[in-house]
C-alpha positions as CSV (number, residue, x, y, z in Angstrom):
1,X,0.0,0.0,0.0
2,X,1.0,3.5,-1.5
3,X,1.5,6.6,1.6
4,X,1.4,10.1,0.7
5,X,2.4,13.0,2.5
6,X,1.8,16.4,2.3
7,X,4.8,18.6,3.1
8,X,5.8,22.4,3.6
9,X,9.1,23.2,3.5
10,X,10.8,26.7,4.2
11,X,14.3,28.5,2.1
12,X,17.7,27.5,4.1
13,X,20.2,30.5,3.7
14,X,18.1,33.1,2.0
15,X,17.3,36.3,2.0
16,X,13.5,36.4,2.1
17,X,11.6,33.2,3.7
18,X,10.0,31.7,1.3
19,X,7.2,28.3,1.8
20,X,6.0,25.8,-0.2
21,X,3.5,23.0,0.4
22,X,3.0,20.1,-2.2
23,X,2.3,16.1,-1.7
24,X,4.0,13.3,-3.1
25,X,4.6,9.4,-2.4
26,X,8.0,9.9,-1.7
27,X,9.3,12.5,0.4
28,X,13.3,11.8,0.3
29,X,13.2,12.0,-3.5
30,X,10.9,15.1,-3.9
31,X,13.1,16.8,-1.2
32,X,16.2,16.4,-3.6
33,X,14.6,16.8,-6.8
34,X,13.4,20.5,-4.7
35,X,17.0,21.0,-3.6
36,X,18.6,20.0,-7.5
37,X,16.8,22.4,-9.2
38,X,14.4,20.0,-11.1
39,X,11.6,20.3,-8.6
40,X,8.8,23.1,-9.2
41,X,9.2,26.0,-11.0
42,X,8.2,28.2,-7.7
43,X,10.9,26.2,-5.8
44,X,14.3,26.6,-8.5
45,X,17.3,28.5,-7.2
46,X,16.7,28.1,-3.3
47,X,17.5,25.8,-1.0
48,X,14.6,23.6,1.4
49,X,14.2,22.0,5.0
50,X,11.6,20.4,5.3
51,X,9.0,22.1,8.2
52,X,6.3,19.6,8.6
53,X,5.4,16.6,6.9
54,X,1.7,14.5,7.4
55,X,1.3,10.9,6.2
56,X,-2.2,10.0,4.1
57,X,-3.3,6.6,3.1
58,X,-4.9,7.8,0.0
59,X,-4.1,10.2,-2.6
60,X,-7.3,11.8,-2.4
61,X,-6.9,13.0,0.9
62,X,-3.6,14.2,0.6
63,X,-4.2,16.1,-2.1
64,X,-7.0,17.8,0.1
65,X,-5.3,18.2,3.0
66,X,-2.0,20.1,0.2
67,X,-5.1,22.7,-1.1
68,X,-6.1,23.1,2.7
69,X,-2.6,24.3,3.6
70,X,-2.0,25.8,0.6
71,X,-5.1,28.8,0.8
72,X,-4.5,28.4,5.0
73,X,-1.7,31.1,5.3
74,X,-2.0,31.6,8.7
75,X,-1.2,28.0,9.9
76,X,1.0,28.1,7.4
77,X,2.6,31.2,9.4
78,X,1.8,29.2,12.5
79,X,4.3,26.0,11.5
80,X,6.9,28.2,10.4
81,X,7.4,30.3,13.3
82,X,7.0,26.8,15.2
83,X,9.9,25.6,12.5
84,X,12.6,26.7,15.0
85,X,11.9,23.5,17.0
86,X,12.1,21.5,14.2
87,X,15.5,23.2,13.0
């Protein structure tokens, strides 16, 4: 059986703070194809930590939970300030 995981990761080194949240099947990979250059277009050019991470058993509700996060800006806020922790 297939996990997903929804993920937000935040800029190491950089100038501005920048976030993204996507989902994918496997995390290690995504999180190097982010950090190579060959991950999304919004992501090219910086490097990522990941933040927080949440396991799904289905696709479906991963990808809901990735649009949830993605319009939520303030827990989005939230986990980043919390990020320091996690650091």
């Amino acid at each position: 059986m297939k996990n997903y995981h929804v993920y937000l990761i935040c800029t190491v080194g950089s100038k501005f703070k920048k976030t993204y949240v996507g989902y994918t099947s496997n995390l290690k990979k995504r999180i190097l194809l982010h950090n190579s250059g060959k991950g999304a277009k919004a992501t090219r050019g910086y490097t990522w930590k990941i933040i927080f991470k949440k396991k799904f058993l289905t696709k479906g509700d991963a990808m809901k939970f990735e649009y949830f996060l993605k319009k939520n800006k303030s827990l989005r806020k939230k986990l980043t300030s919390k990020s320091k922790l996690i650091y």
